[in-house]
N, C-alpha and C positions, 0 to 999 in steps of 0.2 A: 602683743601686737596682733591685731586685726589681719584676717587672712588678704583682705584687700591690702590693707597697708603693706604687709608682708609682698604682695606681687609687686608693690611702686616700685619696693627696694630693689628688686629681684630686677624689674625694667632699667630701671636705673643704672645699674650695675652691668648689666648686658650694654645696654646702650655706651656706659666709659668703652668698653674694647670692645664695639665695632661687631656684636653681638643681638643686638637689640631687634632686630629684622629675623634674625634665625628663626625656621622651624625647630617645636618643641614636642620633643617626646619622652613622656614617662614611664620611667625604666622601673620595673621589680623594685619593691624596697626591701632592703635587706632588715636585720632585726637589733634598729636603732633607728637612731632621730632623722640620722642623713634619708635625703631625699636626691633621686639624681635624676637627670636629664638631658635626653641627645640633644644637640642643637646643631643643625644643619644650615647651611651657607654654600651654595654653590654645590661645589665639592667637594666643602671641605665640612669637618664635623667635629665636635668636641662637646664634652662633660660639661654641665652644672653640678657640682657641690652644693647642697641646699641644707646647713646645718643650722639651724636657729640655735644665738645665744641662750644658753642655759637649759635649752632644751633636755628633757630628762629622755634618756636610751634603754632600751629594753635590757637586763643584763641580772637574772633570776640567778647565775649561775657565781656569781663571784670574780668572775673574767676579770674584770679591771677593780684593781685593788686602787687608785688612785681617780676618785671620783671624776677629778676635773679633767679626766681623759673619757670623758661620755659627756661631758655639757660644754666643751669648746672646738671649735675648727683647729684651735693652734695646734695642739700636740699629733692631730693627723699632717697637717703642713711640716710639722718638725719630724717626723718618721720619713715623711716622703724624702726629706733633704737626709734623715740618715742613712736608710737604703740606699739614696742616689750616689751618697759618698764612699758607699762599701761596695758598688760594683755593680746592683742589682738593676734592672732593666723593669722600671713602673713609671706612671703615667708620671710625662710632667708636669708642675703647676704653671698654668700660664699666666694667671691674674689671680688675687686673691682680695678681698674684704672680709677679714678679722672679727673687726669690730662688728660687722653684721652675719658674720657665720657662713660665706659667699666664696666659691672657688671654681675657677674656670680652669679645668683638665684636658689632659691628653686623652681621646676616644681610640684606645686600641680594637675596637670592632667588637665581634662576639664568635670568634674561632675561640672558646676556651679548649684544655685538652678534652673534657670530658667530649665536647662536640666532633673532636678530632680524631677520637677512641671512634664514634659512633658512627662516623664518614665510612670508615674501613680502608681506607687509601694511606694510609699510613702505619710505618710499621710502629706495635707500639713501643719497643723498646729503643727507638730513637725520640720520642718524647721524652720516660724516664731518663734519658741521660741527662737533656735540656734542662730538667728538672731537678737531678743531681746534682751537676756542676755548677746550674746555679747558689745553692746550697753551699758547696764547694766555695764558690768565690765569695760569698757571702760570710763562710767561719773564718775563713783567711783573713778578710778584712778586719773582722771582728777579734781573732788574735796580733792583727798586727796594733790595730786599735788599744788594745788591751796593754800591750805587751810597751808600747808607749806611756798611757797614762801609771803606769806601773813603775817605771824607770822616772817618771817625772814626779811623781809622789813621794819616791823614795830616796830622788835627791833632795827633796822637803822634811825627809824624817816620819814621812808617811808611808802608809799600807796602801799601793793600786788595787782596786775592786776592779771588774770589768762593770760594775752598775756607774762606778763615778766618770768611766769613758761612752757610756750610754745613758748619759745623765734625761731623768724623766721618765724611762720607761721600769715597770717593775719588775723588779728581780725575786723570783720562784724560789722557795723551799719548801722544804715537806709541808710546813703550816698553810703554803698557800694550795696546795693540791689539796691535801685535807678538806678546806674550805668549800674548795670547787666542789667535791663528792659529795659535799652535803645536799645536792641537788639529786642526787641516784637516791637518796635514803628516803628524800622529802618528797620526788616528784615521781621517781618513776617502780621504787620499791612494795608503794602501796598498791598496783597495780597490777602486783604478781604475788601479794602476800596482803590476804584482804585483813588477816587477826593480829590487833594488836601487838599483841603478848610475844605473839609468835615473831611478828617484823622487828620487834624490838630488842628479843633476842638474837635474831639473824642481824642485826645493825650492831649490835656488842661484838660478835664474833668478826664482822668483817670491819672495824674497826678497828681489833686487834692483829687481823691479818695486816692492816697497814701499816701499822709498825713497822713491821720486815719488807714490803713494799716500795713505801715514799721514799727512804732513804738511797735505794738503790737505782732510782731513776737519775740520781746525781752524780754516780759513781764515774761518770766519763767526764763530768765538769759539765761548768755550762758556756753557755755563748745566748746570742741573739735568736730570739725566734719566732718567726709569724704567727703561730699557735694556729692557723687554718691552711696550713698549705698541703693543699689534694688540688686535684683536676680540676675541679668548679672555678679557683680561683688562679690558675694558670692559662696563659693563652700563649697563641702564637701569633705574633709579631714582627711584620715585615720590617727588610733590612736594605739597604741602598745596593746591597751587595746580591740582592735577590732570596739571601736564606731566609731562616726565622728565628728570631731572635727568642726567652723564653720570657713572656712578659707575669709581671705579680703584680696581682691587684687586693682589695679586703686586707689593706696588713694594717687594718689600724690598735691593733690589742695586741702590737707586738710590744714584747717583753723581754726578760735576760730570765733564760729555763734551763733546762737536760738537754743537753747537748745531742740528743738522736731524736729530738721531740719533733720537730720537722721530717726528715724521713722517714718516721714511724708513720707522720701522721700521710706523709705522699705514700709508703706502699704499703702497710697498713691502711687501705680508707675501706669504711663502711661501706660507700657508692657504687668501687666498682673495683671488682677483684683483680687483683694486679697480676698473679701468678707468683709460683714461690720461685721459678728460676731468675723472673727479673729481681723480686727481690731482692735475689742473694748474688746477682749481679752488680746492680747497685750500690749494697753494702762492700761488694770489696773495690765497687771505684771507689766508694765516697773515704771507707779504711787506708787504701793505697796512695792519697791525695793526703794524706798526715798519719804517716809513720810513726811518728811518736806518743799516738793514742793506742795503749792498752786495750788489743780486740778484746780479749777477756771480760774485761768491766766495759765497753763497749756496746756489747749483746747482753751483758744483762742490763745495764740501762735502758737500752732497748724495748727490750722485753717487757719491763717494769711499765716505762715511759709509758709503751702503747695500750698495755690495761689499763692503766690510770687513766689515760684519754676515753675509751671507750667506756668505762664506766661514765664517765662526766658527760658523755655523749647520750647515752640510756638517761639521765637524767633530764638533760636537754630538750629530749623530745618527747618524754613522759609530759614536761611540764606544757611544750609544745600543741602536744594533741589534748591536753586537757584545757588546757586555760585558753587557747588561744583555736583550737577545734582544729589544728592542724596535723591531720591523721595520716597524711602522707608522709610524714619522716619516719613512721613505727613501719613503712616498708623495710628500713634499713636494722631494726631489730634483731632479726636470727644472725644479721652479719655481724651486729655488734658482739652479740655469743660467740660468735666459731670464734673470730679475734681473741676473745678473750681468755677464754677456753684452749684455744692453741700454745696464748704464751702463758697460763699455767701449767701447763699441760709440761713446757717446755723447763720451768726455771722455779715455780712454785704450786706441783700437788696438792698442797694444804687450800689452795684458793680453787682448784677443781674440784677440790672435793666439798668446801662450801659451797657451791651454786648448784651440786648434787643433788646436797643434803635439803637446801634453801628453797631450792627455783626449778623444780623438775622439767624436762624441754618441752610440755605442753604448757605449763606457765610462760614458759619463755618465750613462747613462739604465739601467744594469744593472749597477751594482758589485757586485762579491763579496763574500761575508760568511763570513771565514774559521771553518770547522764540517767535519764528519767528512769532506764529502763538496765540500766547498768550490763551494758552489754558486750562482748569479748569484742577483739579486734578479730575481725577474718581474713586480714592480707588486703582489703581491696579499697 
């Protein structure tokens, strides 16, 4: 379809609900097909969803193992209604066309937390909580969820999965993390290990380190999980009652993972250092809120969980700054390091002492970015 054609439809479609007149403004695209847009009316304002059928999505990384969840509207429509049904506070959909890849949202504004961190008027460990318990009400549901399809399966003579009570999104094993990391080895390893021979033995070794690894990210079980939940994609969301509610947005690559993959990834984030006592704050509201998880295997899931991410992250923006020239994510770089290096440091030795032996902190802290003149990163 024709870019022109493409705006009939878009007119069109505005014009059914009462849209059509809005001011339009184009918002940041994020790194996929969706294209979004404020539209303003009076006073009031709301989201375009602008997904073109078929549309191919940027996704170097493995993220969605279920193709037809990057070339259609529906399976984000169908997240929105699952989250909605499990407690979570995200935009809602007001009007929808499917068949044209078309969705008119809720405009929760632009207080994300990260803005709310940078305001300084807020404390921040009353965010984290927001943050938390949202999480909190979010596994609740997801075990009650579970713990239903489970009971109704097995009066069938069948085994409950929690993926057949989250029917559509993908459900995470070590194969699929695996997968993901082939992106650290391919995008952002070469970049810190310019020889062959030598990357290729350093990718044998830290291949075998996974072994012991992947499987332990599971150790707590899994449940549902947004796979990007940090500050970027958290806001604050006015309530009738005057407080603020904790709104999520970006959940469309959610999936069924490791059960601490979401809070590793809120106080673990690359962006912006959380501090260790909110961490470990955190962790024993979000512990104390289900008694019946095993701290022990818990924190090392944990542990596990948040290197794996951060490697797949180093990968992310290797590929980022190279392909795409976007050298402002290798800001977050040395943060990817401490993270990772910390929960080695914490649970597996043998993985700090690979990135030692591998990637010494002048590597790490200044990878190259292959260009005419093959030049290091300098931070800036």
């Amino acid at each position: 379809m024709s870019q022109q054609d493409r705006g009939s439809v878009i007119d069109g479609f505005l014009d059914q609900h009462g849209w059509g007149s809005a001011a339009r403004e184009k918002l940041v695209d994020d790194a996929s097909a969706r294209k979004y847009f404020r539209l303003g009316r009076g006073f009031e304002t709301a989201l375009l969803m602008d997904f073109p059928p078929n549309a191919v999505s940027i996704d170097p990384h493995g993220v969605s193992d279920i193709p037809e969840r990057l070339a259609s509207i529906a399976p984000v429509l169908q997240t929105t209604t699952l989250f909605t049904d499990l407690g979570w506070r995200v935009p809602e959909v007001l009007a929808h066309d499917v068949a044209n890849g078309l969705a008119l949202i809720e405009d929760f504004g632009d207080l994300t937390f990260t803005r709310a961190l940078a305001m300084g008027s807020i404390v921040p460990a009353s965010l984290y909580i927001r943050a938390t318990d949202a999480l909190i009400t979010l596994h609740r549901g997801c075990d009650v969820m579970a713990a239903g399809a489970a009971g109704a399966n097995a009066a069938n003579g069948a085994k409950g999965e929690l993926s057949q009570a989250m029917a559509g999104l993908v459900t995470y094993q070590p194969a699929n993390l695996r997968r993901q990391l082939a992106s650290f080895g391919r995008d952002y390893l070469p970049l810190v290990i310019a020889d062959d021979a030598r990357r290729g033995h350093a990718m044998q070794e830290f291949d075998d380190l996974l072994d012991h690894v992947l499987p332990q990210c599971f150790d707590a079980g899994q449940t549902i999980i947004h796979r990007d939940y940090h500050v970027d994609n958290l806001m604050l969301v006015d309530t009738d009652d005057g407080d603020a509610d904790c709104g999520i947005i970006d959940f469309q690559d959610a999936a069924i993972g490791p059960r601490p993959y979401d809070l590793v990834s809120l106080l673990r984030d690359v962006r912006h250092d959380v501090g260790i006592d909110i961490e470990r704050t955190m962790m024993a509201r979000y512990l104390a809120a289900f008694p019946e998880i095993d701290e022990t295997a818990f924190n090392r899931a944990y542990i596990a969980t948040g290197m794996v991410r951060n490697f797949r992250i180093l990968g992310r923006f290797g590929w980022l700054a190279r392909e795409s020239g976007k050298m402002r994510y290798l800001e977050f770089v040395p943060r990817c390091w401490e993270l990772i290096l910390r929960g080695a440091q914490q649970n597996l030795p043998e993985l700090a002492d690979w990135v030692e032996n591998h990637i010494p902190a002048s590597a790490r802290l200044a990878p190259v970015i292959p260009n005419d003149n093959s030049q290091p990163w300098t931070g800036k």
